[in-house]
C-alpha positions in Angstrom: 61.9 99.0 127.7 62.3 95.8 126.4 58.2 95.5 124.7 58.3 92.6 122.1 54.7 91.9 121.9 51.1 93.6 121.2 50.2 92.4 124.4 52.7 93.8 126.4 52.8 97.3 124.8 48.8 97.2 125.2 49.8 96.5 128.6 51.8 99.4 128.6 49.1 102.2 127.8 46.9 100.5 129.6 49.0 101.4 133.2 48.6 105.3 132.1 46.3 106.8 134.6 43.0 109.0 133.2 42.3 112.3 135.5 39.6 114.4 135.9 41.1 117.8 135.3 40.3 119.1 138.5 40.5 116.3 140.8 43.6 117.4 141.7 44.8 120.8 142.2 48.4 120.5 141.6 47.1 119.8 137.7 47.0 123.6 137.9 50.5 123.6 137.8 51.1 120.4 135.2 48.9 122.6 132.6 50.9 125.2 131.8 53.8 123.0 130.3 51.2 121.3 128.1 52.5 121.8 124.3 50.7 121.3 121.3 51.6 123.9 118.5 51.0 121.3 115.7 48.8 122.7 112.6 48.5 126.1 114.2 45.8 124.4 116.6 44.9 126.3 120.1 44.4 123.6 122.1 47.3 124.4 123.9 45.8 127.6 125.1 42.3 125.4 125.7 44.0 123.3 128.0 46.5 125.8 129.8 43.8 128.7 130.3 41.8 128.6 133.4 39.0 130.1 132.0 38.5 127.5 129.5 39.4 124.2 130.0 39.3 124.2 133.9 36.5 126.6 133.9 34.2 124.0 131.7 35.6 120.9 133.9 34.2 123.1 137.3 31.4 124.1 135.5 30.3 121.1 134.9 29.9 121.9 130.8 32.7 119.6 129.4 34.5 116.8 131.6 38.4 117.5 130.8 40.4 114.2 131.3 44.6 114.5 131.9 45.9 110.9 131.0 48.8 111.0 133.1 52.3 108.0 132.7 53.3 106.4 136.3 55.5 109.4 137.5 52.4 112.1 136.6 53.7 113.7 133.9 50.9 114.8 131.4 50.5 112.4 128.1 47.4 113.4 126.3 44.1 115.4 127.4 40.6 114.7 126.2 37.3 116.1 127.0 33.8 114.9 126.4 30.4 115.9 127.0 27.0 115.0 126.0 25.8 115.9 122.4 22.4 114.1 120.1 22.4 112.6 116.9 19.1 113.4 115.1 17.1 111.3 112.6 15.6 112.4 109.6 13.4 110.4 107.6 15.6 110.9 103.7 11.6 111.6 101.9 11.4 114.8 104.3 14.5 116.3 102.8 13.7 119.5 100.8 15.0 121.5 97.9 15.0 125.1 97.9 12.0 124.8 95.4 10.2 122.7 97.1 10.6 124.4 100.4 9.4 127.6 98.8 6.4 125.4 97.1 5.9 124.4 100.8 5.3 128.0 102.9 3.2 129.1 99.9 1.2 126.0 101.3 1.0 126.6 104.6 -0.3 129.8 103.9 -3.1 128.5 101.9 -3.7 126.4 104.8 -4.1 128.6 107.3 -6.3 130.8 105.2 -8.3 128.0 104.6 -8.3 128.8 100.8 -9.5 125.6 99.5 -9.2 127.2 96.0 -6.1 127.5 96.6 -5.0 124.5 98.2 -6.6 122.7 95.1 -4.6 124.7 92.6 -1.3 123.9 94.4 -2.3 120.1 94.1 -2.4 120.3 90.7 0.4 122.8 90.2 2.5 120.2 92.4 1.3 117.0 91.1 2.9 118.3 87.3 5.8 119.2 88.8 6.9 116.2 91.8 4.6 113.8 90.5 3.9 111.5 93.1 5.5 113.5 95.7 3.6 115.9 95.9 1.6 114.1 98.6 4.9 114.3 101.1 4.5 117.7 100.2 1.3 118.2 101.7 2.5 116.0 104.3 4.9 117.9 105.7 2.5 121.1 104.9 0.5 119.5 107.5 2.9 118.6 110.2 4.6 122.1 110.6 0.8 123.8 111.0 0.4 121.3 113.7 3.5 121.9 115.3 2.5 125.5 115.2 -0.9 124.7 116.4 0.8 122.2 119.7 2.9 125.2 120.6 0.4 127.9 120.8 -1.8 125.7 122.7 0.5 124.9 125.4 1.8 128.3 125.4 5.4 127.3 124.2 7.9 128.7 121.5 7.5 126.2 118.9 9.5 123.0 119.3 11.7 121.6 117.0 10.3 118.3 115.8 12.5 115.5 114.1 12.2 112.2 113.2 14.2 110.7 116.3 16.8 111.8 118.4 19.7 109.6 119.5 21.7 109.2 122.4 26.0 110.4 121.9 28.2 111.4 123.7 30.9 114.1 121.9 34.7 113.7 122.1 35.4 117.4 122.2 38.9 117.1 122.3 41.6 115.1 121.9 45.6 116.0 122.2 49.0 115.1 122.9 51.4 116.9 124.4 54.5 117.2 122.8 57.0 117.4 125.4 55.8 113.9 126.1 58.2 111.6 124.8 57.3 107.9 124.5 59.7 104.9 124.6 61.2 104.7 120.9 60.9 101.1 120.9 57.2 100.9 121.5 56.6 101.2 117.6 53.0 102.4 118.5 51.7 106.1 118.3 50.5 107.3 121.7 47.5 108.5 121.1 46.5 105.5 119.4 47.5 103.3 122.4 46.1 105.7 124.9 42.9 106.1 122.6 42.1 102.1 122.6 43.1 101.5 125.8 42.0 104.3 128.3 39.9 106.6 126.6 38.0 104.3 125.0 37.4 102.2 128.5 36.0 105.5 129.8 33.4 106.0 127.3 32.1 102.5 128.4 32.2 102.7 131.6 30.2 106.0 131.2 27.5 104.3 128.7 27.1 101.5 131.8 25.2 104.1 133.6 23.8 106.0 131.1 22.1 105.3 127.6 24.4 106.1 124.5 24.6 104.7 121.5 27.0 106.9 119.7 30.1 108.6 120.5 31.2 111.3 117.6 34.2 114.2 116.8 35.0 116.9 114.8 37.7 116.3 112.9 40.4 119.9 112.9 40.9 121.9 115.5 38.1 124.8 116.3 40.1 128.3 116.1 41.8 128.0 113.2 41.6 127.0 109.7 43.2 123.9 108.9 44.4 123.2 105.0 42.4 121.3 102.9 45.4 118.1 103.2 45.6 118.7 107.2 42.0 118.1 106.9 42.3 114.9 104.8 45.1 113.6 106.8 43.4 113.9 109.8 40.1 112.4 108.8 42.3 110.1 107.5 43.8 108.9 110.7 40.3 108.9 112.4 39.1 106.7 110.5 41.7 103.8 109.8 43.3 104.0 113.3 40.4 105.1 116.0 37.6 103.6 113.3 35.3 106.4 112.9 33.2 106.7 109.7 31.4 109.7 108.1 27.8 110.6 109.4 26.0 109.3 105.9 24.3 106.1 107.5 21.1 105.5 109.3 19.6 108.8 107.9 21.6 110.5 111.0 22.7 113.7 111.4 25.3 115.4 113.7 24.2 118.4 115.2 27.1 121.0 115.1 27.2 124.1 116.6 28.7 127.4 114.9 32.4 127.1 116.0 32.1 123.8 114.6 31.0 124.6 111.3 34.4 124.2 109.5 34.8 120.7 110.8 34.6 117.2 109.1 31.8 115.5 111.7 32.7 111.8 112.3 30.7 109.0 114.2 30.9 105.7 116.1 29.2 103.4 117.7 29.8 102.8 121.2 28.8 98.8 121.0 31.7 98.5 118.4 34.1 99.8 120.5 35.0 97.2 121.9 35.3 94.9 118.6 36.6 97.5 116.9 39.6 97.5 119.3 40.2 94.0 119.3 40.1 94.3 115.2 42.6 97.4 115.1 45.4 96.0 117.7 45.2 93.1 115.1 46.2 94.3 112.6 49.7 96.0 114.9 49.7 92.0 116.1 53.4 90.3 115.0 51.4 87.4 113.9 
């Protein structure tokens, strides 16, 4: 192969071609010799079963990509869709106590008990202190929000602080009958990450608004050990630069077959940065 440089082996990944599943019919056929039996995962079956991962693509529900080497044969798959990042302000967060204090407040509220309401002040002001104002607070915003929905004859709404734009890398796998030049000294998926995947996600964000892109770390049908788990959040973060969902008050909104996942964010105007920083540190220099 004869790569002696970073440049030229980014140069390498960067001649992969990225697919839209089905673009092309004949990926029918390229599916089923996908492999991926690594930590018991089932994206093998995801990608191979017509009802799932070709399905979704048709459907419109997730966009299935096939990064494909110069003869066609099958690299890597990834899929993405759009997800939301919501904001919540850190003084709204409640304990189960305080919840509880909460709904017995609402219903003094609604009664218009102003006996009541009193008593809770004080009962509330011994026990939060200060607090007990954003108490009353949020007491106040949830009647509204009743209030807005039964006057516009909707099913309540539910209100957060702000909701950001993401988009959600759903998937992300390499086949394993693929086998990459030994001499490259660079995990695929890394290259292919850095160098097409991630120049997909910005050409996406030039049409549309997004200012994070976010994963689940371990795969969704099966339970990974606690060290796959580790190792794997691991790898996220030192060689594709994610970081855990604990900044900016944020919070990643994950759906049940999710729920055993690590969720990991990103944002998409570090991308590019970040890639320059990560082949950097692969440089010979």
């Amino acid at each position: 192969m004869g790569i002696i440089n970073t440049k030229e082996k980014r140069n390498y990944f960067r001649e992969f071609k990225c697919e839209v599943l089905t673009s092309n019919p004949n990926n029918k056929e390229l599916i089923k010799d996908f492999v991926s039996k690594k930590a018991k995962n089932q994206l093998e079956n995801y990608i191979r079963d017509e009802d799932k991962a070709w399905a979704e693509d048709i459907d419109g529900e997730t966009r299935v990509y096939l990064i494909k080497d110069k003869s066609g044969e099958i690299a890597l798959f990834f899929s993405i869709k759009c997800g939301l990042l919501i904001g919540e302000n850190p003084k709204y967060r409640l304990t189960e106590d305080e919840r509880e204090f909460v709904d017995y407040l609402i219903e003094a509220k609604k009664e218009k008990n102003e006996k009541a309401i009193e008593g809770y002040y004080d009962a509330g002001l011994s026990v939060y202190n200060d607090r007990v104002d954003i108490l009353f607070e949020i007491a106040d915003k949830r009647i509204e929000s009743k209030m807005e929905a039964k006057a516009t004859g909707q099913v309540e709404n539910w209100k957060v602080e702000k909701c950001v734009s993401a988009i959600e890398l759903r998937h992300l796998c390499k086949n394993e009958r693929y086998q990459a030049p030994e001499e490259l000294g660079i995990p695929l998926g890394f290259g292919l990450f850095w160098e097409k995947i991630v120049p997909t996600l910005l050409d996406i964000t030039k049409q549309v608004g997004c200012k994070y892109i976010y994963l689940f770390a371990a795969d969704r049908t099966e339970e990974f050990a606690a060290s796959d788990v580790k190792k794997l959040v691991r790898y996220y973060k030192n060689a594709l630069k994610f970081y855990e969902c604990d900044e900016d008050d944020l919070i990643i909104v994950k759906p049940e077959y999710d729920k055993d996942c690590y969720g990991l964010m990103q944002e998409v105007s570090k991308l590019e940065e970040n890639r320059d920083a990560v082949w950097h540190e692969f440089s010979d220099v």
